[in-house]
C-alpha positions as a Markdown table, in Angstrom:
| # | Residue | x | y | z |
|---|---|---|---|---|
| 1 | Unk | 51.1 | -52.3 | 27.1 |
| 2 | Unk | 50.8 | -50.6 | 23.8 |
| 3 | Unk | 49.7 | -46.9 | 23.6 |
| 4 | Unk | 46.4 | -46.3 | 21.8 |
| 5 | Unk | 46.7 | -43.0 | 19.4 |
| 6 | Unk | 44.0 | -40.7 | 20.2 |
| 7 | Unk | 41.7 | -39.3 | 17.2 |
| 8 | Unk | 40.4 | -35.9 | 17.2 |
| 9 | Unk | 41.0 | -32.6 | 16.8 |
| 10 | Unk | 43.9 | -30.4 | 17.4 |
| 11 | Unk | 42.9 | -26.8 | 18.9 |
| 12 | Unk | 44.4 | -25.6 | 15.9 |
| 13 | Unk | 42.6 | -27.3 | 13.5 |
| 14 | Unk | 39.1 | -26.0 | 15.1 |
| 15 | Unk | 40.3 | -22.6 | 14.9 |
| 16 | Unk | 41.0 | -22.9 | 10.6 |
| 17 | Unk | 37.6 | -24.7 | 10.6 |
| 18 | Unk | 35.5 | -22.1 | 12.4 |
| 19 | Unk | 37.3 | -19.4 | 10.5 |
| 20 | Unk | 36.3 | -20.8 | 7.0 |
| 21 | Unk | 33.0 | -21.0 | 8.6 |
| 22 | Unk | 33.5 | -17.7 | 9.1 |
| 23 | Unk | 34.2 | -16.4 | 5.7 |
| 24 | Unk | 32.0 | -18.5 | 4.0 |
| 25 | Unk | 29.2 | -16.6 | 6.1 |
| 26 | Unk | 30.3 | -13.1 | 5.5 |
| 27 | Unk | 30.3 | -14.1 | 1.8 |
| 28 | Unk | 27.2 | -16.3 | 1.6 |
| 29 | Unk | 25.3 | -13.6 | 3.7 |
| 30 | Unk | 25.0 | -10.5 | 1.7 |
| 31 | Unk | 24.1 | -12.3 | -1.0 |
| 32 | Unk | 21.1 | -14.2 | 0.7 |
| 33 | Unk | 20.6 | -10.2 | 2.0 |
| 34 | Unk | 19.9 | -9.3 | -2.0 |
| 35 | Unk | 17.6 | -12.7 | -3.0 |
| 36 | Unk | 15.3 | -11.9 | 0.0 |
| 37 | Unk | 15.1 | -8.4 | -1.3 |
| 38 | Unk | 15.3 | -9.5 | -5.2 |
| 39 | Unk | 11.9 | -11.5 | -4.0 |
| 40 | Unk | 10.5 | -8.8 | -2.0 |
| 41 | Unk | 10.7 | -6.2 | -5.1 |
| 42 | Unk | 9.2 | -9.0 | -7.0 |
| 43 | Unk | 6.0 | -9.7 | -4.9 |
| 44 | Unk | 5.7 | -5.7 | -4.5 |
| 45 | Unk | 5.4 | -5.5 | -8.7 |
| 46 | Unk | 3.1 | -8.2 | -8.5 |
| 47 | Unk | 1.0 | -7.0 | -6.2 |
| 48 | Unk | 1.0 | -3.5 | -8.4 |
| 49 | Unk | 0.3 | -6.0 | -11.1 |
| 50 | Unk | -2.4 | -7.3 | -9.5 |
| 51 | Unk | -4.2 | -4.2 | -8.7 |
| 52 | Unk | -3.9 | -2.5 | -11.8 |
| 53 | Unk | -5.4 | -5.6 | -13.3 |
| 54 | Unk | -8.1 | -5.7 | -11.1 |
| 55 | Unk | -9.1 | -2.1 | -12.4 |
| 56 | Unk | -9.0 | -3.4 | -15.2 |
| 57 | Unk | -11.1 | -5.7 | -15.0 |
| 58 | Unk | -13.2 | -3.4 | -13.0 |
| 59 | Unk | -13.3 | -1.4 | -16.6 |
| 60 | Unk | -14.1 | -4.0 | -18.6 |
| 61 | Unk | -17.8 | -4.7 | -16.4 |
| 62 | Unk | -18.7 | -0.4 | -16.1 |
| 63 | Unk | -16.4 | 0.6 | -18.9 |
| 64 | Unk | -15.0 | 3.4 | -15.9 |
| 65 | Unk | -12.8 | 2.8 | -13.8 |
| 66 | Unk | -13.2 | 2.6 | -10.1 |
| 67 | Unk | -13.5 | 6.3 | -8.6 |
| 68 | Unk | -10.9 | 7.4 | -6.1 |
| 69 | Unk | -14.1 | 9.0 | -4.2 |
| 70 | Unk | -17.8 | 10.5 | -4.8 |
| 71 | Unk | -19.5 | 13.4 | -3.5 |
| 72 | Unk | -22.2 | 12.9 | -0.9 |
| 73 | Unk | -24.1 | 15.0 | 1.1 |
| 74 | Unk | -22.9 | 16.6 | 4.6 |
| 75 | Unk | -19.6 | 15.3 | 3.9 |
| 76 | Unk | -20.3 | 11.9 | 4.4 |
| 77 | Unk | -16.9 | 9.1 | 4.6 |
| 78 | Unk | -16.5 | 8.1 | 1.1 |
| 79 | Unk | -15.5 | 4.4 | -0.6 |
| 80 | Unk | -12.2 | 5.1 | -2.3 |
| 81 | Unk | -11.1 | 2.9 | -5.7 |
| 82 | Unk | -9.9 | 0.0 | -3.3 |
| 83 | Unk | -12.7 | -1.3 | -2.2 |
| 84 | Unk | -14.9 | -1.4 | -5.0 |
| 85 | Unk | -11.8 | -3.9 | -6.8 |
| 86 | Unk | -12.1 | -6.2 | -4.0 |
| 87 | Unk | -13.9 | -9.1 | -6.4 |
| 88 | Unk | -11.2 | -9.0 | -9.0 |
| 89 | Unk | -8.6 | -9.4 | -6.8 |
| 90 | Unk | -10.0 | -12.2 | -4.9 |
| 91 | Unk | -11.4 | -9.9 | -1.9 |
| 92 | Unk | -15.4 | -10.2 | -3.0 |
| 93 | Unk | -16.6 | -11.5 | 1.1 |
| 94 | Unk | -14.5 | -8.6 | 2.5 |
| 95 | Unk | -16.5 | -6.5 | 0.1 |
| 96 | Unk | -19.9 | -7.9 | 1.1 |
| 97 | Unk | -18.6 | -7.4 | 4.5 |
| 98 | Unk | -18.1 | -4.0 | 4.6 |
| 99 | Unk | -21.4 | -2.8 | 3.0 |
| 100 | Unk | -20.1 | -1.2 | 0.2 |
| 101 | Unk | -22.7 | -1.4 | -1.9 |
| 102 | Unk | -25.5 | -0.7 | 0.5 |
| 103 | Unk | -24.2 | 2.1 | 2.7 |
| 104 | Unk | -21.7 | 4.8 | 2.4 |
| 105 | Unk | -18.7 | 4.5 | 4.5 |
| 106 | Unk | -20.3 | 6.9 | 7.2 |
| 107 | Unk | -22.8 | 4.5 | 8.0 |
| 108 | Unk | -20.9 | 1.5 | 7.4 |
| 109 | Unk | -17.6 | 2.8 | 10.2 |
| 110 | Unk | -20.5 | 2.4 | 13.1 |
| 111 | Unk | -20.8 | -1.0 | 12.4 |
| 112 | Unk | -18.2 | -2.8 | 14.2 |
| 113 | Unk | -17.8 | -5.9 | 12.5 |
| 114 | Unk | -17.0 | -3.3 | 9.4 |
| 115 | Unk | -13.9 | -1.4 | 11.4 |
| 116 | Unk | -13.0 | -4.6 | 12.5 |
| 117 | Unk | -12.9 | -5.8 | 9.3 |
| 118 | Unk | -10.8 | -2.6 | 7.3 |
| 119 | Unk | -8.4 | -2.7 | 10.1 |
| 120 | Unk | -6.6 | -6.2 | 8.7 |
| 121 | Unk | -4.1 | -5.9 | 6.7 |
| 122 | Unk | -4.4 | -7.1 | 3.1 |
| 123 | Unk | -1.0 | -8.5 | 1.9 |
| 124 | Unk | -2.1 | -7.5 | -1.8 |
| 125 | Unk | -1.5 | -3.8 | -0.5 |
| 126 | Unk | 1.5 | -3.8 | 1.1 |
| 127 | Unk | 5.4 | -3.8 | -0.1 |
| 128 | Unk | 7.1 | -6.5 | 1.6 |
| 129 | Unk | 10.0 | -3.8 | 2.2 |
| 130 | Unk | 7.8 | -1.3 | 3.5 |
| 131 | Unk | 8.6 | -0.8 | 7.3 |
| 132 | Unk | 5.8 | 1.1 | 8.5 |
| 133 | Unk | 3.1 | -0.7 | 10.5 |
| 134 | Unk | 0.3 | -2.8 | 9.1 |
| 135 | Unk | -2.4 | -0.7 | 11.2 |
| 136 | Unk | -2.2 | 2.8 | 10.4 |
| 137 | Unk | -2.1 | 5.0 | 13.1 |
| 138 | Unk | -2.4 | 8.2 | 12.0 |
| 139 | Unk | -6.1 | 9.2 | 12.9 |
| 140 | Unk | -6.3 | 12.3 | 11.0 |
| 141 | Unk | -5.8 | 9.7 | 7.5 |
| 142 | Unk | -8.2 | 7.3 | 8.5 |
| 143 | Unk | -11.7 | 7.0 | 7.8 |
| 144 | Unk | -12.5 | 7.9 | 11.7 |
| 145 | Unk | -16.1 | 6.5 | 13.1 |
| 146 | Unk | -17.6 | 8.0 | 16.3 |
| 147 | Unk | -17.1 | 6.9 | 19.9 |
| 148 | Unk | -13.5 | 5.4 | 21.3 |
| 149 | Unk | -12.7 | 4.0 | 17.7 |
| 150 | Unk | -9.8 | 5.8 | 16.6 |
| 151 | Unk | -10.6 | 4.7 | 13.0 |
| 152 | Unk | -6.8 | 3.1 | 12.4 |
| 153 | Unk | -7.7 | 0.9 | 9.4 |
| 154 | Unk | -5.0 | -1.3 | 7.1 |
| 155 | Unk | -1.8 | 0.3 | 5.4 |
| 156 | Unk | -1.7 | 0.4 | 1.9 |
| 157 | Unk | 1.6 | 1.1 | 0.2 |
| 158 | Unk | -0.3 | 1.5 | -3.5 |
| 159 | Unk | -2.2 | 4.8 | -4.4 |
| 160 | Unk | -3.9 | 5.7 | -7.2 |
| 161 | Unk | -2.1 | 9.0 | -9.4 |
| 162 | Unk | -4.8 | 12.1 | -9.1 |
| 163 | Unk | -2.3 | 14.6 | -11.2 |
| 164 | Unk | 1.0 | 16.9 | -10.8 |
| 165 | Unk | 1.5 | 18.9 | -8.3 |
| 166 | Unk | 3.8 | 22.5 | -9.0 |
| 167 | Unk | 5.0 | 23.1 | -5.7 |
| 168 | Unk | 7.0 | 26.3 | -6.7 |
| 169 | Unk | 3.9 | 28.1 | -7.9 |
| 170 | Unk | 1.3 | 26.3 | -5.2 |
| 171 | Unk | -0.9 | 25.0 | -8.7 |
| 172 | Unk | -2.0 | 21.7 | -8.9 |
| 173 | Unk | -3.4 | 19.6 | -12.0 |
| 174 | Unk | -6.0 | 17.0 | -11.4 |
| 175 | Unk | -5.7 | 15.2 | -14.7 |
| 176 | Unk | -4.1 | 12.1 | -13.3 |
| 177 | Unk | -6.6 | 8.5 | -13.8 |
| 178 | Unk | -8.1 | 9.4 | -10.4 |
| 179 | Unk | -9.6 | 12.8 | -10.3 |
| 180 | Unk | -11.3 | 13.9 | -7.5 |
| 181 | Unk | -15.3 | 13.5 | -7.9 |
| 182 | Unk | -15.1 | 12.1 | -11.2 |
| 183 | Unk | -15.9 | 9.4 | -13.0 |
| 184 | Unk | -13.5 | 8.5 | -16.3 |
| 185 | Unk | -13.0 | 5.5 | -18.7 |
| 186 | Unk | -10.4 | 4.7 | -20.4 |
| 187 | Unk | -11.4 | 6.6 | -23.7 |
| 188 | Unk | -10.7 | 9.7 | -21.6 |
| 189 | Unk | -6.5 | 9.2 | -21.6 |
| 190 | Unk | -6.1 | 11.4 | -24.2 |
| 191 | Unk | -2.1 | 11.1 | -24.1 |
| 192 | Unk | -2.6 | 7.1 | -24.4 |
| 193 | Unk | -2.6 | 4.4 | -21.7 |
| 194 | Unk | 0.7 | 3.4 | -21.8 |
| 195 | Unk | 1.8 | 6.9 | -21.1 |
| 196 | Unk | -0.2 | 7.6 | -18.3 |
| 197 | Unk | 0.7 | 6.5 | -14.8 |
| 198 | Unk | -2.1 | 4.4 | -12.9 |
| 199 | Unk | -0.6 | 3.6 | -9.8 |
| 200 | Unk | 2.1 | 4.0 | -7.5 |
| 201 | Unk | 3.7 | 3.0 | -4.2 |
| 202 | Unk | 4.9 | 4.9 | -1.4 |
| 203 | Unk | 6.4 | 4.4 | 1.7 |
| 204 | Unk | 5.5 | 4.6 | 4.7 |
| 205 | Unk | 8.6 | 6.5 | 6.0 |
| 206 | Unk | 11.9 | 7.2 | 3.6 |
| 207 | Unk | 15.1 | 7.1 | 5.8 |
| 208 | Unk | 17.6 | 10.0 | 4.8 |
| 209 | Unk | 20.9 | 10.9 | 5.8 |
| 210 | Unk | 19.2 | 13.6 | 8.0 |
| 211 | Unk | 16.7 | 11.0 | 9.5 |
| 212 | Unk | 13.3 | 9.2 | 8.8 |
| 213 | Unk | 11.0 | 11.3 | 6.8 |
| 214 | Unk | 7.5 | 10.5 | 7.2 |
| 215 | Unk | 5.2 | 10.2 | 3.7 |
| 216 | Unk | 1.7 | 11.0 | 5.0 |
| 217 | Unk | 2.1 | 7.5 | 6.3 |
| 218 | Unk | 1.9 | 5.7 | 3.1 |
| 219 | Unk | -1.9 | 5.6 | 2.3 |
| 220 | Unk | -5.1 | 3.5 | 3.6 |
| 221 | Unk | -7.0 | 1.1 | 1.8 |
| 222 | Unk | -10.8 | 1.6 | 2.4 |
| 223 | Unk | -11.9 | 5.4 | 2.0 |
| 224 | Unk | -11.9 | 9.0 | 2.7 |
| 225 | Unk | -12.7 | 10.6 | 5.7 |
| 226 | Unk | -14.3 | 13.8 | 4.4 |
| 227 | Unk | -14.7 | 15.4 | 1.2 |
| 228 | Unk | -13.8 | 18.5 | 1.7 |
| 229 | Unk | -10.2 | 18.6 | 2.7 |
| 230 | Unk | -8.3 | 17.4 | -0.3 |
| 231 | Unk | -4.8 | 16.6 | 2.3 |
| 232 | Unk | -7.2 | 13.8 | 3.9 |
| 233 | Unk | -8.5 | 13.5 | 0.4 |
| 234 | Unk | -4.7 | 12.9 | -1.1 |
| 235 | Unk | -3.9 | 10.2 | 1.8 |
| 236 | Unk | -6.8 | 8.1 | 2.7 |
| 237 | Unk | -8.0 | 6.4 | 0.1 |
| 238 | Unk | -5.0 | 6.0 | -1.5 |
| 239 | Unk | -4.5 | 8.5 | -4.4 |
| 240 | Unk | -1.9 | 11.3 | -4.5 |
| 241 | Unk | -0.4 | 13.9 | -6.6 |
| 242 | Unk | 3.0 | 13.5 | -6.2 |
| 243 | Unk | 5.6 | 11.3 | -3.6 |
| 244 | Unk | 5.0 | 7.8 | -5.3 |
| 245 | Unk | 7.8 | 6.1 | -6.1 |
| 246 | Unk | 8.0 | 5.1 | -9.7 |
């Protein structure tokens, strides 16, 4: 009786194979690493794309551009510049939702089909990259409504510039595109358009060497909370003068 040869592999050969597999992996991984984030730091551009064309556009119908915030009486909640973009960036029911042009945002926060409605996130605000969360839960930076709401509405990783800050001497300059309680058109950027900075992003948290450092976390999307603190002013509705990341 003839012996039949048996095919197969040899525990050696297995070894060399998983070990190429191996390499191949810690070479093929790193680079997949950089295309995801190559694609993340391209849909974060676009979506800063997208918002400053949505201002705009927002110019070209009321020849100003969106204010960052208006004054109303007993320092109501204010709309910030968001909001009133929502139709040119393909938002227009969530801007019906929310009132906007019927109530100001104190009225508005006490409906709760509105809160429900700012607290989802709007991928058009937020950096793929970022890792803060989508709700944010900082309640002193949120546009808070009476009762158990906390007033946690959606992250936004975009604000709009307000100015320069000079920290050393404690003097700030509000000449940025979004100056606090007024209204400007292009035809006021005396130093040109291309030299002025619209908008920015920021982080929700910037991870040092000494730890995570938390930036205000990030911004929020709808409005302000009160008028007259500018630090809730600087945060909610997205506008700052310094910290963006340009």
């Amino acid at each position: 009786m003839k012996n039949r040869r048996r095919t197969g592999f040899t525990l050696v050969e297995l070894l060399v194979v998983i070990a190429v597999i191996g390499v191949l992996v810690a070479l093929l991984l790193p680079a997949v690493q950089m295309a995801r984030e190559a694609a993340r730091r391209m849909s974060c551009s676009n979506n800063l794309k997208q918002l400053a064309l949505g201002i705009h556009m927002y110019h070209d119908k009321y020849n100003v551009i969106p204010p960052h915030s208006l004054n109303y009486a007993n320092n109501r909640n204010q709309w910030g510049w968001a909001p009133r973009i929502f139709p040119d960036i393909e938002q227009a029911a969530l801007q019906e939702l929310i009132f906007l042009k019927k109530l100001p945002m104190e009225e508005a926060c006490q409906i709760p089909a509105v809160v429900t409605a700012m607290a989802k996130p709007i991928d058009t605000f937020r950096c793929p990259s970022d890792v803060g969360p989508p709700i944010n839960p900082l309640r002193d930076r949120t546009p808070w409504s009476a009762g158990n709401n906390s007033g946690a509405t959606a992250t936004s990783n975009y604000i709009g510039c307000r100015g320069v800050m000079d920290w050393l001497n404690m003097r700030r300059q509000d000449e940025g595109a979004f100056e606090y309680g007024t209204i400007i058109g292009f035809k006021d950027f005396r130093d040109g358009l291309s030299n002025t900075f619209l908008l920015g992003e920021r982080g929700y948290e910037i991870r040092t060497d000494q730890g995570v450092i938390y930036t205000s976390g990030a911004g929020t999307i709808f409005g302000n909370r009160r008028q007259n603190n500018s630090v809730h002013r600087n945060d909610v509705y997205g506008c700052a003068r310094a910290r963006l990341n340009l």
